[in-house]
VEXDREN-2710 file (C-alpha; in Angstrom, 1 decimal):
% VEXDREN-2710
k/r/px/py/pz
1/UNK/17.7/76.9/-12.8
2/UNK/15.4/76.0/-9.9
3/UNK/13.4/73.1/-10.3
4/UNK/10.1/75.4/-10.3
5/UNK/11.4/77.4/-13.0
6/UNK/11.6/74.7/-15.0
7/UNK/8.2/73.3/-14.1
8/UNK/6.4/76.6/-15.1
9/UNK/8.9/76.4/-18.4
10/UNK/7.4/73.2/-19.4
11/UNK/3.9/73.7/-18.5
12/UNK/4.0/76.9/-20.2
13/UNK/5.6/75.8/-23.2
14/UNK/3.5/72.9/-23.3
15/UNK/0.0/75.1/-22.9
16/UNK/1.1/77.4/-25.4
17/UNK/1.8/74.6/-27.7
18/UNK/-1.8/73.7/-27.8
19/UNK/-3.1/77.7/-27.7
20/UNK/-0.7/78.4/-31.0
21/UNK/-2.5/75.6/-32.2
22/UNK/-5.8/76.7/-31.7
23/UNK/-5.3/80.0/-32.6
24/UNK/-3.6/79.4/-36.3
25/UNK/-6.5/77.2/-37.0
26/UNK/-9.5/79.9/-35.7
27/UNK/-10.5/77.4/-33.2
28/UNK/-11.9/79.4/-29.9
29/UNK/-14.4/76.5/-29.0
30/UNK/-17.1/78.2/-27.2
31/UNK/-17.0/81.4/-25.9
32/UNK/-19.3/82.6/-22.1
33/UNK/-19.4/85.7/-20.7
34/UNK/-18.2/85.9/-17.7
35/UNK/-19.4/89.9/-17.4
36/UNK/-19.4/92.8/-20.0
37/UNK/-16.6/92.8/-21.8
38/UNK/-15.3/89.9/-20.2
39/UNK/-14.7/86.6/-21.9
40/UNK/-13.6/82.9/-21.3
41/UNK/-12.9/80.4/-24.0
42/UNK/-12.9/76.2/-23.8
43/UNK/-9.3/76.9/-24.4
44/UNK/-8.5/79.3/-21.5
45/UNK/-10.3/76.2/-19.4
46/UNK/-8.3/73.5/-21.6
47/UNK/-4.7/76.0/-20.8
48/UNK/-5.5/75.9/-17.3
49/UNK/-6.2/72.5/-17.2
50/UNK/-2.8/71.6/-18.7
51/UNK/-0.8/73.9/-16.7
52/UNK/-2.6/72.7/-13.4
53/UNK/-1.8/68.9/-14.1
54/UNK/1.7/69.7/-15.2
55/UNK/2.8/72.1/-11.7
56/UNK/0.7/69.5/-9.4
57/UNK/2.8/66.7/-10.9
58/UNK/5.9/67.9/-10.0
59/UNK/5.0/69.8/-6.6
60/UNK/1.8/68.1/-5.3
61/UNK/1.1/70.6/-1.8
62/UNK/1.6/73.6/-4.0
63/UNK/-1.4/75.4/-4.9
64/UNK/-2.9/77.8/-7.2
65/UNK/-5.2/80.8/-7.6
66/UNK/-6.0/80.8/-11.6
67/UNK/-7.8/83.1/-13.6
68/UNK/-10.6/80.9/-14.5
69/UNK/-11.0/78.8/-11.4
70/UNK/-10.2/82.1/-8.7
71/UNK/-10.4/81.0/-5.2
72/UNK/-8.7/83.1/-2.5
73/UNK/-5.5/81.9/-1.2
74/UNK/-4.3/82.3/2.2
75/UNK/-1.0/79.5/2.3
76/UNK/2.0/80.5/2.0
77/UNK/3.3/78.7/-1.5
78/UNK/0.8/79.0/-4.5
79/UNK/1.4/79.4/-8.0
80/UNK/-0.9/82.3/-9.8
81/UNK/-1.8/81.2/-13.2
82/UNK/-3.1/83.0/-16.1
83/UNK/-4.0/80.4/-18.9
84/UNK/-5.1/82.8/-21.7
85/UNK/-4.3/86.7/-21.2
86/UNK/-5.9/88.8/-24.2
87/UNK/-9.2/86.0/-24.6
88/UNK/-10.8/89.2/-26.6
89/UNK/-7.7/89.0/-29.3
90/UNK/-8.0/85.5/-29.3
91/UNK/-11.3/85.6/-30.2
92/UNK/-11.0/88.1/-32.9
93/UNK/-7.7/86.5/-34.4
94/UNK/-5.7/89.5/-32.9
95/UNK/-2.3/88.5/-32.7
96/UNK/-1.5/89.5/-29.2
97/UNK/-1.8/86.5/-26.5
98/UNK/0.2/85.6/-23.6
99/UNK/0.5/82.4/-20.6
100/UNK/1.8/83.5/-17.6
101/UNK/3.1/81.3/-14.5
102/UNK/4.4/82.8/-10.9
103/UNK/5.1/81.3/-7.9
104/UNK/4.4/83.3/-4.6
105/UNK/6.5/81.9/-1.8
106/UNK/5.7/83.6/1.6
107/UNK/4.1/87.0/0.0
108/UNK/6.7/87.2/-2.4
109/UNK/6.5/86.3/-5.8
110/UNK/9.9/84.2/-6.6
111/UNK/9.7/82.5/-10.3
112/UNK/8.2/83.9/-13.0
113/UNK/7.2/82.8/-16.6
114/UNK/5.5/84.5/-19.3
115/UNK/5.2/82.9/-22.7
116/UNK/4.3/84.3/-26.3
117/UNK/2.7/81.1/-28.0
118/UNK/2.6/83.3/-31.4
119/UNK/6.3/84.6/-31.3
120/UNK/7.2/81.7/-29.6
121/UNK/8.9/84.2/-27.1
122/UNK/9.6/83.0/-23.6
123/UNK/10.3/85.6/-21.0
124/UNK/11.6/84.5/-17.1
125/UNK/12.6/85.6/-14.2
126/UNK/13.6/84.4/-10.8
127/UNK/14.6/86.2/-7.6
128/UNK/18.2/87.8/-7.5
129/UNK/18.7/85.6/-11.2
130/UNK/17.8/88.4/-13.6
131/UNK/15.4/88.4/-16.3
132/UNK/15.7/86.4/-19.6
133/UNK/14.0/86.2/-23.2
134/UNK/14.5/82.5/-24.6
135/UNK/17.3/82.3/-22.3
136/UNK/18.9/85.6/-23.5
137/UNK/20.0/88.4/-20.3
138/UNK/17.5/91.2/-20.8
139/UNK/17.2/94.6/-19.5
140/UNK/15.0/97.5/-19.3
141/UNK/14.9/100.4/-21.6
142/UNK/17.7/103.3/-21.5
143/UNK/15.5/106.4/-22.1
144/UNK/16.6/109.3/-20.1
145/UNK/13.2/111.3/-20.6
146/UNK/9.3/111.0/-21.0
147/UNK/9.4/112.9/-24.6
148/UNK/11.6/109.6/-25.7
149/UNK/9.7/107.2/-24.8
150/UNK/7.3/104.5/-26.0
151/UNK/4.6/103.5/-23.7
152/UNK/1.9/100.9/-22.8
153/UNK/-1.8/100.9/-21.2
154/UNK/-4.5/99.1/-21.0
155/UNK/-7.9/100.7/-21.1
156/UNK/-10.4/99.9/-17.9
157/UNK/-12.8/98.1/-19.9
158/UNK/-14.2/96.6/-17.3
159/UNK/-15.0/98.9/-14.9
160/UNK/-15.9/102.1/-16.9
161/UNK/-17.1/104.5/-14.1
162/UNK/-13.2/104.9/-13.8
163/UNK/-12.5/106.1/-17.5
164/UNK/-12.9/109.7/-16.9
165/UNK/-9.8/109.3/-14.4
166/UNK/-7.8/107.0/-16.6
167/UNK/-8.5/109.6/-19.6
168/UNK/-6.8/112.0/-17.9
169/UNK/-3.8/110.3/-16.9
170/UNK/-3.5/109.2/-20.5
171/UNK/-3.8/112.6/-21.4
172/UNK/-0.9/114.2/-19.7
173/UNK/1.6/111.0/-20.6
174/UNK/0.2/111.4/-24.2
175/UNK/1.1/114.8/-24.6
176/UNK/4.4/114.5/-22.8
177/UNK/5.8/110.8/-24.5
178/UNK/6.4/109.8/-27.8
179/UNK/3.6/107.5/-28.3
180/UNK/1.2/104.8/-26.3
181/UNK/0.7/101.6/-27.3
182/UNK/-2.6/99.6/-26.1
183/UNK/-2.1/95.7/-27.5
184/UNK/-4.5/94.2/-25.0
185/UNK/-2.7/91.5/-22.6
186/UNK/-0.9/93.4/-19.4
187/UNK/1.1/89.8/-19.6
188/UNK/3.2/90.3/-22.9
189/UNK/3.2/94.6/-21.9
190/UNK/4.9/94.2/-18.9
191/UNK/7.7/91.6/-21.0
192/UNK/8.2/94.3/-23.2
193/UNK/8.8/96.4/-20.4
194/UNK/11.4/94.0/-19.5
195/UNK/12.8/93.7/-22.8
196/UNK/13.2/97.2/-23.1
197/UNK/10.4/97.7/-26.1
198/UNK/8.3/99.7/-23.9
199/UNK/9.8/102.3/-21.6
200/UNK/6.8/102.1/-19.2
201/UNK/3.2/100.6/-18.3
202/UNK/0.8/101.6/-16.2
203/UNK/-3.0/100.2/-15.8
204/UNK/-6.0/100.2/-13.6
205/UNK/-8.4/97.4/-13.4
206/UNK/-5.9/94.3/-12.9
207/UNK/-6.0/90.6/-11.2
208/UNK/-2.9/89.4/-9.5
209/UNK/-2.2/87.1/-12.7
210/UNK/-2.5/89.8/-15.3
211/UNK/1.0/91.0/-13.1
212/UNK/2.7/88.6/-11.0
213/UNK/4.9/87.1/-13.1
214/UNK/5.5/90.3/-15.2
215/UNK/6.1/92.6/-12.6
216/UNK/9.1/90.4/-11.5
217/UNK/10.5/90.0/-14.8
218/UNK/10.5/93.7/-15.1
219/UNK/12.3/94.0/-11.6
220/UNK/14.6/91.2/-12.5
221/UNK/15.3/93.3/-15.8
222/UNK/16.1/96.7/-13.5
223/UNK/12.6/98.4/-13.6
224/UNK/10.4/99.7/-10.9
225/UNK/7.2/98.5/-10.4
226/UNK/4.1/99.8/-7.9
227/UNK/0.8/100.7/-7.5
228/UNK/-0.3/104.1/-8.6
229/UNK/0.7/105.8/-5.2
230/UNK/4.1/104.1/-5.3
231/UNK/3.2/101.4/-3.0
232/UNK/3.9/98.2/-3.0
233/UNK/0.5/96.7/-2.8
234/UNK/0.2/96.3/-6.5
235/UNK/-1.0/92.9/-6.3
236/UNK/-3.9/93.6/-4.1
237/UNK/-5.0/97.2/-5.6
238/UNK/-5.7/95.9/-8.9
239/UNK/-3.6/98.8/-10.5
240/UNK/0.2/99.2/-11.8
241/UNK/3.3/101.2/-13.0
242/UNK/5.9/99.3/-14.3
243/UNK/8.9/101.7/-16.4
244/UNK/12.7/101.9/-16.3
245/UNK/13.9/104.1/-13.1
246/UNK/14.3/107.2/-15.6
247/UNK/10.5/107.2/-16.2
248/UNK/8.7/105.8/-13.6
249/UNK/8.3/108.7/-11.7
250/UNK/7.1/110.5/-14.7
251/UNK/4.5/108.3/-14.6
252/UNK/3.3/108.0/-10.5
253/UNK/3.5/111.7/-10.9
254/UNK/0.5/111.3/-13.0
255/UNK/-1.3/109.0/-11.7
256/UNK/-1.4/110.3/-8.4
257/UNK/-2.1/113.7/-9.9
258/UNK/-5.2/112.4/-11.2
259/UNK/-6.3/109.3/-9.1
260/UNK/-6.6/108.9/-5.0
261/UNK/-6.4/105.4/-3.5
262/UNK/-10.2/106.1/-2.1
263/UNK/-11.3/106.9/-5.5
264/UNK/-9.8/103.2/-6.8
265/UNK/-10.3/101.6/-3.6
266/UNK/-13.1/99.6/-5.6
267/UNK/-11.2/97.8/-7.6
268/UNK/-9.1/95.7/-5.0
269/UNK/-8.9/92.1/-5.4
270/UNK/-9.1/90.2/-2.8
271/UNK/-7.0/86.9/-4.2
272/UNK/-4.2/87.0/-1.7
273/UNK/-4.9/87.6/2.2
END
């Protein structure tokens, strides 16, 4: 295990030590709007915080680009940090919460940790190592067709002027899979991706920490992972399709059916240059 594997092990663990606490005692702190539908807590700050000091301890020149302190980043080593995924569950006592940790080294993302404080399920991932679960091997799913298959989405809550769109998408994969699940934090959906509990993802409407680290766990696991065109540029886009090689093109096929890049070219981040 590198040694920044095991830094974003320790700060994860360590974070989600203090967000497990906070959530079994119904202790959000206070809660700001930070748009519609969009939400930061004193402990997404207080997470950040304490994976910040822990990864700048270790590797000092390193930097970050973190949900709730955003800054573009242009250097070629930075660690993209998402201190609190699924704040609206927290809120609500929804059980579904994830802390995820990548490192991009020279556009490339190369370590990758996403931990479940509430399952206590830690999910990693490093380039050419293979993807893990609490230091098990996992893999990807082995469904051989759409009509067996479990899914996962997220809905565009944030940018609704795209829901008509989205709706349709979900409306051919609905009809064609078994079921869709919609839990609320793309962190812990892409794991289960990895982990073979979900067969695919897909999801419009994304920062680069909602999928760094998870898309390369799912890679690491044997999965497929792009935009909504099949591109690459995932990161940047702001939307993703993560599945097992069976169903990923089940599910580009839809996407582009019903989507065009100009059409989403709104939602781009602009994080990494």
């Amino acid at each position: 295990m590198s040694d920044m594997r095991e830094a974003a092990r320790r700060s994860a663990l360590a974070a989600g030590a203090f967000v497990r606490e906070r959530f079994n005692a119904g202790r959000t702190g206070r809660v700001l709007a930070k748009g519609k539908r969009d939400f930061v807590t004193e402990v997404d700050t207080a997470s950040e915080a304490m994976i910040k000091e822990t990864l700048a301890a270790a590797f000092p020149s390193i930097g970050f680009l973190a949900e709730e302190s955003a800054a573009a980043q242009t250097g070629e080593e930075f660690w993209i940090i998402d201190p609190l995924d699924g704040t609206t569950n927290f809120i609500h006592g929804y059980p579904a919460i994830g802390i995820s940790i990548a490192l991009m080294e020279q556009r490339r993302v190369t370590v990758a940790c996403v931990y479940d404080p509430l399952r206590e399920e830690l999910f990693e991932a490093e380039v050419g190592g293979g993807a893990s679960l609490n230091g098990s091997p996992i893999r990807i799913s082995g469904a051989r067709s759409l009509e067996a298959s479990l899914l996962g989405t997220g809905f565009p809550f944030g940018a609704p002027e795209h829901l008509d769109a989205y709706l349709r998408v979900f409306g051919e994969l609905f009809h064609g899979c078994r079921d869709i699940r919609r839990a609320g934090a793309a962190v812990l959906d892409l794991s289960h991706v990895a982990a073979g509990r979900l067969d695919g993802f897909w999801e419009l409407y994304l920062k680069p920490w909602d999928m760094a680290a998870g898309a390369l766990i799912v890679r690491e696991a044997g999965g497929i992972v792009s935009d909504f065109f099949g591109r690459d540029d995932y990161l940047e886009s702001g939307n993703i399709v993560a599945a097992s090689p069976a169903l990923f093109g089940f599910i580009v096929e839809a996407t582009r059916r019903h989507i065009t890049p100009e059409s989403v070219a709104d939602l781009a981040t602009h994080f990494i240059a």
